[in-house]
C-alpha positions in Angstrom: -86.8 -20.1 98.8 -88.5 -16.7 98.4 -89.3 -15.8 94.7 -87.7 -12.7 95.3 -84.5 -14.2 96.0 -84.4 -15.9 92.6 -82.1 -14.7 89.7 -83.4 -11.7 88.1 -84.1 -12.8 84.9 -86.2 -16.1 85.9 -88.6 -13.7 88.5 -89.3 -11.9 85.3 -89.6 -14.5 83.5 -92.3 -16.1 86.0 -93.8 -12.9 86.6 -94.8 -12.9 83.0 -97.7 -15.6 83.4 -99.1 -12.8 86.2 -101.8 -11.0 84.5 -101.2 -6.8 84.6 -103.7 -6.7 87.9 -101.4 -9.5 89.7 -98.7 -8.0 89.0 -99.4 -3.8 90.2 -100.6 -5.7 93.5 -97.2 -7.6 94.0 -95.1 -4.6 93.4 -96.6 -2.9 96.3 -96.3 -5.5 99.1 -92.4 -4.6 99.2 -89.9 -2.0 98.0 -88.4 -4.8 96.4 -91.1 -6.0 93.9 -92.0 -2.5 93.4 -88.3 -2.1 92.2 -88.6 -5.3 90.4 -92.3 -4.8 88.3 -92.0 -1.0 87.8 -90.1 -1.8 84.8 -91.6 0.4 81.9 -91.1 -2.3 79.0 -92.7 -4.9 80.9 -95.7 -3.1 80.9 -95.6 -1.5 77.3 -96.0 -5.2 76.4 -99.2 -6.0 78.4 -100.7 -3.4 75.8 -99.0 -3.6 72.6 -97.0 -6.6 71.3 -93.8 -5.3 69.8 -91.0 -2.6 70.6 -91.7 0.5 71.4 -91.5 3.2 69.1 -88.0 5.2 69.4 -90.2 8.8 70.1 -91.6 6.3 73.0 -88.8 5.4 74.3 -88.5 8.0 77.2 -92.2 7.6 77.8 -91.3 3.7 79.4 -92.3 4.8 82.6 -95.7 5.7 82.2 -96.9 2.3 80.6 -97.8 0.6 84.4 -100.0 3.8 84.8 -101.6 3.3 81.6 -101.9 -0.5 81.8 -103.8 0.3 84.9 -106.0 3.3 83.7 -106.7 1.6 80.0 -110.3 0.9 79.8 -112.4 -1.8 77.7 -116.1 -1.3 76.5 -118.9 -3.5 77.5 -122.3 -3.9 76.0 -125.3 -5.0 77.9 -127.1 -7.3 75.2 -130.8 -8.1 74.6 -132.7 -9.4 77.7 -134.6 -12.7 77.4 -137.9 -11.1 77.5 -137.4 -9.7 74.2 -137.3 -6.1 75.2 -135.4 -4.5 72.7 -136.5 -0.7 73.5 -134.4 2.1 73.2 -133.9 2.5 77.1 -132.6 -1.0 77.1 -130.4 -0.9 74.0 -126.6 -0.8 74.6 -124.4 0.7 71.4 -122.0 2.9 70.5 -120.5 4.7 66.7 -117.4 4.4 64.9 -115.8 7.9 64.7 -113.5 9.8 62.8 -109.6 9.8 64.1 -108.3 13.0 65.1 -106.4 15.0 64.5 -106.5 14.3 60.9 -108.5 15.9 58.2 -111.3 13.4 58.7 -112.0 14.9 62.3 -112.0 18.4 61.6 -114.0 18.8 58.7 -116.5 15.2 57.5 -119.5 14.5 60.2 -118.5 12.9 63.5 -119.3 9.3 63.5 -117.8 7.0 60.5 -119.7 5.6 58.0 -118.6 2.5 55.8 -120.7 3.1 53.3 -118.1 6.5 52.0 -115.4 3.7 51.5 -117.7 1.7 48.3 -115.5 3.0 46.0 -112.3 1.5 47.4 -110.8 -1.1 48.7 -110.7 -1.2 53.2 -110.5 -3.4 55.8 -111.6 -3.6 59.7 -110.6 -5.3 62.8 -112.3 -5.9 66.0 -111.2 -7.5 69.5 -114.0 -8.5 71.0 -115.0 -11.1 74.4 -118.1 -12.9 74.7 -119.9 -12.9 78.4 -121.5 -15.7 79.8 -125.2 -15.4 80.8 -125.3 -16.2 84.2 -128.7 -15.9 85.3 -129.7 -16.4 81.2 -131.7 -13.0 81.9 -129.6 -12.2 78.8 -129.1 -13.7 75.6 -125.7 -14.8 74.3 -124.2 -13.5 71.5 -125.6 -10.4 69.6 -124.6 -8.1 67.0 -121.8 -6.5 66.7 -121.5 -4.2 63.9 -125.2 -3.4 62.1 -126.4 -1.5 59.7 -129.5 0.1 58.4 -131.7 2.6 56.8 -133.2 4.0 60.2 -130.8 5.3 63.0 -131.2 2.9 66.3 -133.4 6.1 68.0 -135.6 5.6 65.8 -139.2 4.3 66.1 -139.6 3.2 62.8 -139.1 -0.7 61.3 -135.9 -0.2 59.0 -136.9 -1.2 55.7 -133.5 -2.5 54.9 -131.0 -3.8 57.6 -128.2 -5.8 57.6 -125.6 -7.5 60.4 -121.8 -7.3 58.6 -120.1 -8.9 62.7 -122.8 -10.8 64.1 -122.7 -13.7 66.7 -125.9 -16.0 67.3 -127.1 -17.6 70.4 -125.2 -20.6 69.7 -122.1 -19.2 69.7 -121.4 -18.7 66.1 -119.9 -16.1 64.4 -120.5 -14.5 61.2 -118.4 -11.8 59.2 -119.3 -10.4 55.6 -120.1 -7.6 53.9 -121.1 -9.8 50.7 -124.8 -11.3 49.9 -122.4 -14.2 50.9 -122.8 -14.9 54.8 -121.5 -18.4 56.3 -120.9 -19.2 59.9 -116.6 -18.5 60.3 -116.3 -20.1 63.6 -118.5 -21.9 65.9 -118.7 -22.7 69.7 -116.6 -19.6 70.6 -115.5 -19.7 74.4 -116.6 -17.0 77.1 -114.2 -14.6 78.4 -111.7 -15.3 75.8 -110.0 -12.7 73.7 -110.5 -12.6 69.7 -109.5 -10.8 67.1 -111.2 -10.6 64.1 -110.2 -9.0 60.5 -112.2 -8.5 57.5 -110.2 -7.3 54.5 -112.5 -6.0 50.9 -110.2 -6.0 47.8 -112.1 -3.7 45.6 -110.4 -4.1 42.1 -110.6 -8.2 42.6 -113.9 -7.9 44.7 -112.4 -10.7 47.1 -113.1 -10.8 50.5 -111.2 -12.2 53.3 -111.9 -12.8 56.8 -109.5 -13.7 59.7 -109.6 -14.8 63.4 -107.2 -14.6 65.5 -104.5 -14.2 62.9 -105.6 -17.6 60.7 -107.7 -17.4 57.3 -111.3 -18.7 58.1 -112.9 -17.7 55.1 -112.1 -16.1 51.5 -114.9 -15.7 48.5 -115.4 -13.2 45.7 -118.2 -10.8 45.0 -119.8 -7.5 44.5 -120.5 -5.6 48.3 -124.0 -6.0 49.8 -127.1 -5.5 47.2 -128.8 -3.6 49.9 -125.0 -1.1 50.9 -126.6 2.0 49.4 -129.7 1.9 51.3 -127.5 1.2 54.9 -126.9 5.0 55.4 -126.9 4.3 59.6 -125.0 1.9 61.4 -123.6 1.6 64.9 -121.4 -0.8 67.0 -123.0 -3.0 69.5 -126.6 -3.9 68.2 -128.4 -4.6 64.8 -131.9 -4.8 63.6 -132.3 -8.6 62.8 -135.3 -10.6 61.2 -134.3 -14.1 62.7 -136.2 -16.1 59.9 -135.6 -19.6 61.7 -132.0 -18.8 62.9 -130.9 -18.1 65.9 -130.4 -14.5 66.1 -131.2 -15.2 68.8 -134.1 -17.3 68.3 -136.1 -18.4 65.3 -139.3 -15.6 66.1 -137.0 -12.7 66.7 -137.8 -9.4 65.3 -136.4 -6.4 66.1 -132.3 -5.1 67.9 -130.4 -8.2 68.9 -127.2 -6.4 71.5 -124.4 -7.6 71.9 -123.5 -9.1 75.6 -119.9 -8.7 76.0 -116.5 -6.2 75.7 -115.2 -5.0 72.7 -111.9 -3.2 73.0 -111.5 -1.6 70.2 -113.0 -1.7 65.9 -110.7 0.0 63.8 -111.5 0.8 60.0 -108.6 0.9 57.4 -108.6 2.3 53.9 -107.0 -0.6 52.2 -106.4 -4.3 52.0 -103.9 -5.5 55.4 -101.7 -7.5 53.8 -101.4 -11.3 56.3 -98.6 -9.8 58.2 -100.5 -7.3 59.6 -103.3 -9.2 60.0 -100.8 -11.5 62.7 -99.1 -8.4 63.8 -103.1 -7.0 64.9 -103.7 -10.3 66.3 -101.0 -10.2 69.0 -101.9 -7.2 70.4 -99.7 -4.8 68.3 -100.2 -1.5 66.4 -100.1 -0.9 62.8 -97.9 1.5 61.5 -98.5 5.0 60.9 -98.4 4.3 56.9 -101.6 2.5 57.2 -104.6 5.0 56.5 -106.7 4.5 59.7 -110.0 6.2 59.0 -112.2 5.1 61.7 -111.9 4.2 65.1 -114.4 3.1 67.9 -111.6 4.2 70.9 -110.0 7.8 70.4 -105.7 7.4 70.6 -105.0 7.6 74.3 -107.3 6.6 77.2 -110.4 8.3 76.0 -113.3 5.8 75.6 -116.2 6.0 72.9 -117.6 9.4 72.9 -120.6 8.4 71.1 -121.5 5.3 73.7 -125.2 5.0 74.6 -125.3 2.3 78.1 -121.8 1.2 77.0 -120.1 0.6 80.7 -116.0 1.7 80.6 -114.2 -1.5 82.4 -110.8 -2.2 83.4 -110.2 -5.9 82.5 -107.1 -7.6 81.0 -105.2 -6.3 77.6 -105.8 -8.2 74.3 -101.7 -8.1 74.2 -102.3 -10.3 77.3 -103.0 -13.0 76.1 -106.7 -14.7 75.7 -108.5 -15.4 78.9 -110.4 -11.7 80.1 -110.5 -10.8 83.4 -112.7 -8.2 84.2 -111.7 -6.1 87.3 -113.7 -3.5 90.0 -111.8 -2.0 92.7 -112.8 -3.1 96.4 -111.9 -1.6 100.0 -109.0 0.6 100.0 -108.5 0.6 96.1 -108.0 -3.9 96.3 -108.5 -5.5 92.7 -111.2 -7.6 92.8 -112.1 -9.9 89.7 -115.8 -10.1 88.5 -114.8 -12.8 85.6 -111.7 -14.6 86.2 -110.4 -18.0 83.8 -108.2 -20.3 85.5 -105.8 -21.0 82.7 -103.7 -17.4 81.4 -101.1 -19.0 79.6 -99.4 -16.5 77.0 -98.6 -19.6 75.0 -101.1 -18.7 72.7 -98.8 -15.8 71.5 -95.6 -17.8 71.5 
């Protein structure tokens, strides 16, 4: 029996293990699929988990041309031979949101440091690439900060690494003196979404992945926060002191190898609800203060991106495995990275 013979209901339903890509190619092979996956809520929630808002509501059709024109940010990392110079290095900055207050009238890229005095929080989805010719090193910073600006020639004095990942595949998260590995042997290609939360009156810290609580501890911010007046997405000045960031002798900017899709920055504590609500590919309200964001609202990409490549690849809202797609002869997908496995069962 032809799939598209089957009831309605159960073609959607199969239809829904198709990643976004698999999908916009089956609907043009016939009149029939394209009737049957132009459907504009089937594609609002390949990028955001939950309804759409009622002012969205007659905007449905536009969500399969979004899903395909939405963009991801890739970083190139540090290359094996230790060449961390500024013509290598791969980064972008945080920046204001507009059109609020924020944009129009503080500087242009965010800065953590203006939030000491009150409680935030900030969320990442990030994927880790695989090296395949290990030109590359794995892992890398994500989000670092400094007293010298990455152009710079000059050895920052004070630097720290608040989202790093080492060569081994283990992640770290803090903004404490505190810093403890919060997950280990992460997968390749995979999807994950990582909170950390600062409550400023109880000086409590927690840190989530994926939704879960991974870590919680108390304490003043970073002894060294005043002196990090730069910081940027992508890389981070390291001093590997035996570890393996990525390797014990390392001196100097560890970059990231792999896509980020977006780092928000929020000027309070999200409570665990939204936390799980982020983690499934949703949006927070608008009564959440966003005051920083490393992708503007819409289908711009950073505008402060040095080397960072734009990529189509799968939607966080997906589901976890990452494809990561180019465009062959006469506009065919073709997948650079693809996982066998895409089951959405890790949303269920």
């Amino acid at each position: 029996m032809k799939l598209e013979l089957l009831p309605v209901e159960l073609v959607e339903a199969v239809c829904g293990f198709l990643t976004g890509f698999d999908a916009f190619e089956l609907s043009h092979t016939s009149t029939k699929w394209l009737r049957l996956l132009s459907d504009g809520w089937a594609w609002h929630v390949r990028l955001v988990h939950g309804p759409a808002p009622a002012n969205q509501q007659h905007l449905l059709h536009t969500w399969k041309r979004r899903y395909m024109l939405a963009t991801s940010m890739l970083f190139h990392g540090l290359g094996s031979d230790d060449n961390d110079e500024l013509a290598q290095a791969s980064y972008a900055c945080v920046e204001y949101p507009p059109p609020t207050e924020w944009g129009r009238f503080r500087w242009r890229h965010f800065a953590l440091r203006t939030l000491h005095g009150e409680s935030f929080s900030f969320d990442v989805w990030f994927c880790l690439l695989s090296v395949q010719t290990k030109s590359v090193y794995p892992g890398g910073v994500i989000f670092g900060l400094q007293s010298e600006e990455r152009d710079t020639l000059d050895w920052p004095t004070y630097h720290q690494q608040f989202i790093v990942v080492d060569s081994k595949r283990s992640l770290y998260c803090s903004v404490l003196d505190a810093k403890t590995a919060v997950a280990k042997d992460l997968q390749y290609h995979r999807w994950y979404h990582l909170v950390l939360s600062y409550d400023r009156d109880l000086q409590r810290q927690i840190v989530y992945l994926d939704g879960e609580k991974v870590w919680s501890t108390s304490g003043a911010l970073h002894r060294e926060w005043h002196h990090l007046v730069h910081e940027q997405v992508g890389t981070g000045y390291v001093t590997a002191g035996g570890g393996d960031f990525p390797h014990p002798e390392f001196v100097g900017w560890y970059g990231f190898h792999g896509v980020l899709d977006e780092f928000r920055f929020w000027s309070t504590v999200l409570l665990e609800d939204d936390v799980r609500h982020l983690a499934r590919g949703g949006a927070m309200s608008t009564t959440k203060t966003l005051c920083g964001t490393l992708k503007y609202p819409g289908l711009r990409g950073p505008q402060s991106g040095i080397n960072v490549e734009l990529v189509t690849c799968t939607r966080p809202a997906e589901g976890r495995p990452v494809e990561i797609i180019t465009y062959g002869p006469k506009g065919n997908t073709v997948p650079l990275v693809r996982e066998a496995s895409r089951s959405r069962a890790a949303f269920a």
